[in-house]
Phi, psi and omega in degrees: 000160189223120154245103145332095146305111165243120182228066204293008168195174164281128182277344167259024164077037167109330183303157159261073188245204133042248200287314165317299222307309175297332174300312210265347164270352135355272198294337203260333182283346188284318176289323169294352178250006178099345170339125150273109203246132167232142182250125180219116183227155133354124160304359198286326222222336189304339194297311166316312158297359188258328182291016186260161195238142186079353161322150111259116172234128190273152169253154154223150212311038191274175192205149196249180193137194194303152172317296158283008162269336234248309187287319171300312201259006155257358135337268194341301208293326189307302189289332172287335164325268156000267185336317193250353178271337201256359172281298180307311204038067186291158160280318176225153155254137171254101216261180172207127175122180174279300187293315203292317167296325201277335170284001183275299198292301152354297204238018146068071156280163196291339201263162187278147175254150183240145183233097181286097163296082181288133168107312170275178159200190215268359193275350198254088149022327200257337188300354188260333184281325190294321193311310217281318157285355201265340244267053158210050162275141142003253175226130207238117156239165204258153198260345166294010163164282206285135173234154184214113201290109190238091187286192184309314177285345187288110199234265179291352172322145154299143169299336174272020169281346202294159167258345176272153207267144198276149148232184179233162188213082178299139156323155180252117145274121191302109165003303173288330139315283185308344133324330198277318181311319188267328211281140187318145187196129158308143166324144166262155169288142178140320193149208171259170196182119151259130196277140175230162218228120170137152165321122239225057203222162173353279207268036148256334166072051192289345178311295167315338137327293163335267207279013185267330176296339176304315194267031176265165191276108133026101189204191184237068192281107182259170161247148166240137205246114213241102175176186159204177155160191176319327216250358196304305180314319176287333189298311166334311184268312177281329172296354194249334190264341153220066185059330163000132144283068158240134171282112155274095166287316174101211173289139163229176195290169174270356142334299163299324185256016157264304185319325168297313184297332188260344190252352182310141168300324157182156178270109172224147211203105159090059178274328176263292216249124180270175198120137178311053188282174170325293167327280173315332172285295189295307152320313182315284161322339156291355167078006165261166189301143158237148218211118178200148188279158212283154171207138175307300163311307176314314212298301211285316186270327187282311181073196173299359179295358178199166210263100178275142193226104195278332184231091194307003209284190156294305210276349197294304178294333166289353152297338157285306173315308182321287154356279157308312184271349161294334187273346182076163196278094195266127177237161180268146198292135161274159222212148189278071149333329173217091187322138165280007211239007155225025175277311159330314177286356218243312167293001208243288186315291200311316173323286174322305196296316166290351176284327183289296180329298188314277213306354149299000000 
């Protein structure tokens, strides 16, 4: 079997975090399953994908700038796309993101496409507008657990029309992570520190950090935000308006963020928007206190490793902080919370069962 990866830009806006983080063990479980696997990507992310060994990997001009250069260079990308799905001929293209379907949808290929909503669930108000874009993709798996088998005909339906049946397909934590986690690391300096690990955006809700931390009695708790995204300025601006000790690091290498993950006083991850996510997998696993807003799934596979909370606000989390952080830092050995060593196989069936399906 041959699977095409398409990840035309970093969904974390070039960074290798979250949704990358999950494509490239993806794409390495698949070559350890015998896959012939190709990745066609950004120059943002392409240094990453070259370190798999046995890989073929394409770049494509995509770029960021003025609005028709941005337009222009997704044209380009459109026709090179073309170009390596009909050179390659996969059995499946597997696309991620907003740009990569619509580039899928572009060039119409003969083979089935499986499509990774990162990030979503069946919980989200926009999948009945994605279905209407979706509507002769293959299959749509969604990356927080639920999968859903979407055949060729299917054009306006609700995803709750479908007939086939969900399975799950949890995230992985990658091996190399749990390397990072276990090698030995100094203390950080500064003091105590709660972490917050994640995109620095709406629905992740770090804002709710900010005040939930105001309202705790005064100590010498700093918070540290291992992320970028939009809201950083403004975070910025409310953590200095209500006095808050915070660090913005933007991104760092993983050396660095698995050391902030074993020594934080506690970790909060996923406040607004709940799910097993990538992020949440990797905190969990580091063997610090975790602070996350409730899930069924996450609850069911993390277990005590982390402290879920359904109603998610400031004083709610601050009551969790209170809490965690009163018993002083108990942490658990670290520990693979999801093995990497049946997630592959478990998208490698699913391949096969829609491959069957076409033929039919």
């Amino acid at each position: 079997m041959k699977v095409i990866h398409l990840i035309p830009h970093g969904l974390s806006h070039g960074q290798f975090h979250g949704a990358e983080r999950v494509v490239y063990s993806l794409a390495k479980g698949l070559l350890d399953e015998g896959v012939e696997v190709v990745v066609v990507t950004a120059p943002g992310i392409a240094p990453q994908f070259r370190r798999l060994t046995g890989l073929r990997l394409y770049v494509l001009p995509i770029s960021s700038g003025g609005l028709v250069h941005r337009v222009n260079s997704y044209i380009r990308g459109i026709h090179q796309l073309r170009e390596i799905v009909d050179e390659e001929a996969p059995q499946i293209l597997h696309v991620h993101g907003d740009l990569a379907r619509t580039m899928a949808l572009a060039i119409r290929p003969k083979c089935v496409v499986v499509e990774t909503l990162h990030g979503r669930d069946l919980r989200e108000p926009c999948l009945p507008r994605i279905n209407e874009q979706v509507s002769d993709l293959a299959a749509s798996v969604l990356f927080d657990g639920n999968v859903f088998y979407v055949s060729s005909c299917i054009k306006q339906y609700s995803f709750l029309r479908l007939s086939k049946p969900s399975v799950v397909i949890h995230n992985s934590l990658d091996p190399e992570i749990l390397a990072y986690l276990s090698a030995p690391s100094e203390p950080q300096t500064g003091g105590r520190y709660v972490l917050w690990l994640g995109r620095l955006n709406y629905t992740k809700g770090p804002d709710i950090l900010i005040k939930a931390l105001s309202l705790r009695k005064k100590d010498d708790i700093r918070v540290v935000f291992l992320g970028d995204g939009p809201l950083r300025s403004s975070l910025e601006v409310l953590a200095k308006r209500l006095n808050m000790q915070a660090d913005f690091l933007g991104f760092v290498d993983e050396p660095t963020k698995a050391a902030l993950l074993r020594n934080a006083s506690a970790i909060v991850a996923s406040i607004r928007h709940a799910g097993l996510s990538q992020v949440l997998t990797e905190a969990a696993a580091s063997g610090a206190p975790v602070i996350a807003a409730f899930d069924d799934e996450a609850s069911e596979e993390l277990g005590t490793r982390v402290t879920f909370v359904k109603e998610l606000g400031p004083v709610e989390l601050s009551k969790a902080l209170d809490k965690v952080l009163s018993v002083g830092t108990r942490r658990n050995a670290v520990c693979n919370v999801l093995p990497n060593s049946t997630f592959a196989r478990k998208y490698l069936s699913f391949y096969h069962l829609l491959l069957g399906e076409a033929i039919r």
